[in-house]
Residue frames relative to the residue before (quaternion, step in Angstrom):
aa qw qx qy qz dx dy dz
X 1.0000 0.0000 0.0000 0.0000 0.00 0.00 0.00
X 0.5541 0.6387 -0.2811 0.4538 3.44 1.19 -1.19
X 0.8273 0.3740 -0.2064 0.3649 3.58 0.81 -1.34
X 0.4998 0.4494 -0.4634 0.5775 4.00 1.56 0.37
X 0.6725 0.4408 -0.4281 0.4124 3.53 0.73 -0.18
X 0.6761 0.5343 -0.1249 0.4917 3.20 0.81 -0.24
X 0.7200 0.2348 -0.2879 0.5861 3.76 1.51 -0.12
X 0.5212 0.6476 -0.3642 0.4200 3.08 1.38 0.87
X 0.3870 0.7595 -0.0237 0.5222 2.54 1.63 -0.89
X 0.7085 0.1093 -0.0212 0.6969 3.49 0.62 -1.47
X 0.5993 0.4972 -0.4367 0.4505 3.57 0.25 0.75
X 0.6282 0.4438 -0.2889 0.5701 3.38 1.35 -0.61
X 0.6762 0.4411 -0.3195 0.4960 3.68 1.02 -0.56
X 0.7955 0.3929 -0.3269 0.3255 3.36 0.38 -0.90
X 0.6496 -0.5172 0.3146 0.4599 4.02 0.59 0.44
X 0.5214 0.6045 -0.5562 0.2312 3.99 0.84 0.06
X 0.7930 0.2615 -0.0901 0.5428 3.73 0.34 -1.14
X 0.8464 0.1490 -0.2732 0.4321 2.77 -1.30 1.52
X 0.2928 0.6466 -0.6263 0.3223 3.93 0.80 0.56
X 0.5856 -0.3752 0.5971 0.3997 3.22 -1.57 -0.30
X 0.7251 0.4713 -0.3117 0.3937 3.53 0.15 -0.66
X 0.6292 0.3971 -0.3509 0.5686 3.87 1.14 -1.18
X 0.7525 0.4322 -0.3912 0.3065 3.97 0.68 -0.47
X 0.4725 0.6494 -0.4339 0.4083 3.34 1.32 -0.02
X 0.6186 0.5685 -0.2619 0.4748 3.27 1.24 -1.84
X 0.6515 0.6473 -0.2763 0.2833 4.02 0.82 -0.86
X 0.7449 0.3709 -0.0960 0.5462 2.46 1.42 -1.54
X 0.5943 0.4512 -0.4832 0.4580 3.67 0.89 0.33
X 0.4695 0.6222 -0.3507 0.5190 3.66 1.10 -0.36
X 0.4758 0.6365 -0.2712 0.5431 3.78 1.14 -0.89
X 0.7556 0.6011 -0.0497 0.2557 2.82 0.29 -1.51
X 0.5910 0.4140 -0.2635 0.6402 3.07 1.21 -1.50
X 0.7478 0.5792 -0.1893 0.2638 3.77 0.47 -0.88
X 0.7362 0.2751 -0.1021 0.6098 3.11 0.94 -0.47
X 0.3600 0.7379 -0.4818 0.3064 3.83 1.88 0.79
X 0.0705 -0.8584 0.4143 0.2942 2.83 0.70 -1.46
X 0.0769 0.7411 -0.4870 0.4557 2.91 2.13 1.53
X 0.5369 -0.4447 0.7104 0.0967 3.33 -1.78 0.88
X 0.1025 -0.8110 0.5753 -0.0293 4.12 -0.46 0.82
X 0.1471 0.8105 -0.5642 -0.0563 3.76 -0.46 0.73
X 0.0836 0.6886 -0.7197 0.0289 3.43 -1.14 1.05
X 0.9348 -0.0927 -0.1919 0.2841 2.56 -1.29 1.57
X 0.7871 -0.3436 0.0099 0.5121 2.96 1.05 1.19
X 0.6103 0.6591 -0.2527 0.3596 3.22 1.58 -0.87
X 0.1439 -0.7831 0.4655 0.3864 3.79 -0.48 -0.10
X 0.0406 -0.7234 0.6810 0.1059 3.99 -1.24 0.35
X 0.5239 -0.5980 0.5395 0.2773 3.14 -2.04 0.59
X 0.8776 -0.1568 0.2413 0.3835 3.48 -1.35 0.22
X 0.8581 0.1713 -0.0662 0.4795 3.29 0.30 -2.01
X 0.4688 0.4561 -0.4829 0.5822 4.34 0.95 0.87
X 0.7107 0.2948 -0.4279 0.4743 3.34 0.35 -0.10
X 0.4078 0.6377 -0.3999 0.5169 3.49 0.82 -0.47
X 0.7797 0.4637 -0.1360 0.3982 3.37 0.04 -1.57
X 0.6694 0.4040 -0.2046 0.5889 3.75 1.24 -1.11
X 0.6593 0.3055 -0.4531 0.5164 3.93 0.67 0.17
X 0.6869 0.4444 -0.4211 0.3915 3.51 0.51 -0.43
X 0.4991 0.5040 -0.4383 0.5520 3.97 1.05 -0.32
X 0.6474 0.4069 -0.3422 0.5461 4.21 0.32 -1.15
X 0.6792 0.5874 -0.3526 0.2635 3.63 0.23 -0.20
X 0.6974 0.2842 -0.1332 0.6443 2.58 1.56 -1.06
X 0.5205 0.4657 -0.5701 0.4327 3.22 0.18 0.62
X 0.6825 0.3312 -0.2017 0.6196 3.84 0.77 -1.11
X 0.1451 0.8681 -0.4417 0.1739 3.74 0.24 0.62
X 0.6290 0.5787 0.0441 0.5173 2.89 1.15 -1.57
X 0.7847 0.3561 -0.0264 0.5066 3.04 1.08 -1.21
X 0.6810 0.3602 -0.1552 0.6184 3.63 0.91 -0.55
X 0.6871 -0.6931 0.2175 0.0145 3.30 -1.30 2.27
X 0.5954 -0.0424 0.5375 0.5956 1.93 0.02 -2.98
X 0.7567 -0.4798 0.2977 0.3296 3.44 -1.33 0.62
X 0.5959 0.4608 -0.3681 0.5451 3.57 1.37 -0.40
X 0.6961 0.2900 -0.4732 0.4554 3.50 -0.05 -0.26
X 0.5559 0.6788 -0.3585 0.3190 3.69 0.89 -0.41
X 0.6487 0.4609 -0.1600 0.5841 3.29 1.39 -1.33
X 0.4675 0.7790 -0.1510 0.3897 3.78 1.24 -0.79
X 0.7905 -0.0160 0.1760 0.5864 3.31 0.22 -2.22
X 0.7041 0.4724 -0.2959 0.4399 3.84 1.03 0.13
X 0.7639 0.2635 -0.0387 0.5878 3.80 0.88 -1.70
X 0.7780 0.4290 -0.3701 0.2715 3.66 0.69 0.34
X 0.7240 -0.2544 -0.0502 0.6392 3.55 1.35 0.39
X 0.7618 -0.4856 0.2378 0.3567 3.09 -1.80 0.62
X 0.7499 -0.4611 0.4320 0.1959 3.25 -1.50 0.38
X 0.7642 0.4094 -0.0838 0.4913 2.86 0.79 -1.89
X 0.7653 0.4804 0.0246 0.4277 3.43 0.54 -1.73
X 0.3344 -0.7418 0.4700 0.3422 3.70 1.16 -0.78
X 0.5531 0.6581 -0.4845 0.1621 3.41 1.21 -1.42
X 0.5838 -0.5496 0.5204 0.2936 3.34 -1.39 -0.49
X 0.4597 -0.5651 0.5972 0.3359 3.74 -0.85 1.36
X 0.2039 -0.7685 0.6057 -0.0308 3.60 -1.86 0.80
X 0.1554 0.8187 -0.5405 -0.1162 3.48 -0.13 0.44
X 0.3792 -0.6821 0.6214 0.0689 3.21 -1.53 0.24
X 0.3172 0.8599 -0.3835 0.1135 3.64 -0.06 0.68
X 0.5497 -0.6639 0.2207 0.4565 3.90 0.21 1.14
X 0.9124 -0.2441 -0.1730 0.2793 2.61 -1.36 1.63
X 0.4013 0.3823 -0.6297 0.5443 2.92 0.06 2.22
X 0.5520 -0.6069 0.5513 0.1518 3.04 -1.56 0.40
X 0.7602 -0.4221 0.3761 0.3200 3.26 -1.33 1.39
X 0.0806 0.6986 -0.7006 0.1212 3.66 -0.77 1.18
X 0.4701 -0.4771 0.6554 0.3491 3.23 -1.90 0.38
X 0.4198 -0.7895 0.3831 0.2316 3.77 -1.52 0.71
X 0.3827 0.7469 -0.4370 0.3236 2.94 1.30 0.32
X 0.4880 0.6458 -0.2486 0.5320 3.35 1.05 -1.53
X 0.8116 0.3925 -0.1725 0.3969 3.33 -0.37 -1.86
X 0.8101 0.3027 -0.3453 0.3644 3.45 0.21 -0.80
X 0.4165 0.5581 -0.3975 0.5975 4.26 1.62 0.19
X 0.7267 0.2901 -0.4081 0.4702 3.53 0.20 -0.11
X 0.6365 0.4468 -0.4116 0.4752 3.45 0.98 -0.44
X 0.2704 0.8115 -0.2284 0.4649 3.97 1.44 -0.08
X 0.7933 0.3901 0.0213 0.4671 2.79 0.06 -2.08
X 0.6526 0.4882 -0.3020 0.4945 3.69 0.99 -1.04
X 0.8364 0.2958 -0.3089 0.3427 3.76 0.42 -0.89
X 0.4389 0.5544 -0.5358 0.4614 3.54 1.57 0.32
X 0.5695 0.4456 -0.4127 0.5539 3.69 0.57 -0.75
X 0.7772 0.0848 -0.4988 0.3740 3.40 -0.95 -0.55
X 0.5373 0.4954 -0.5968 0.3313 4.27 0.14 -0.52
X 0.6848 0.5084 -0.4806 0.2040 3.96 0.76 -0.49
């Protein structure tokens, strides 16, 4: 019991949980979730919450490695790993976009309104 109190603890101190950067990255994850965009990687289609679910698994894995929400959007939410292709979304009435784009403009909006 002692030792979850205690790697919290060093998790709250050491800069992982709760930066600016890991809450940007949260809240764009959010995002994908609560779009109700249509997600295509690699040809495949998913809903909202699997893509959700596939950036938040890549995330943690590349954790360690990934900053700030740009490299996040960058080397995690803009195409596949494996394949290179480009992530796709689809969301009512707009037109088929790559997510990289889509999810930096959505970025851009919550730094403005936090200003």
């Amino acid at each position: 019991m002692y030792r979850v109190y205690l790697v919290a603890l060093l998790l709250a101190f050491s800069g992982y949980a709760g930066t600016p950067a890991s809450t940007e990255i949260d809240h764009l994850i959010d995002y994908v979730d609560q779009s109700g965009c249509t997600f295509i990687r690699n040809g495949s289609k998913s809903d909202a919450h699997a893509a959700a679910a596939h950036l938040r698994m890549k995330y943690r894995f590349a954790h360690g490695r990934i900053k700030t929400a740009e490299q996040f959007i960058q080397h995690i939410a803009s195409q596949s790993s494996t394949t290179g292709e480009p992530y796709l979304v689809e969301c009512a009435d707009q037109k088929r976009q790559e997510s990289g784009p889509w999810l930096r403009k959505e970025l851009e909006r919550t730094r403005a309104a936090r200003r």
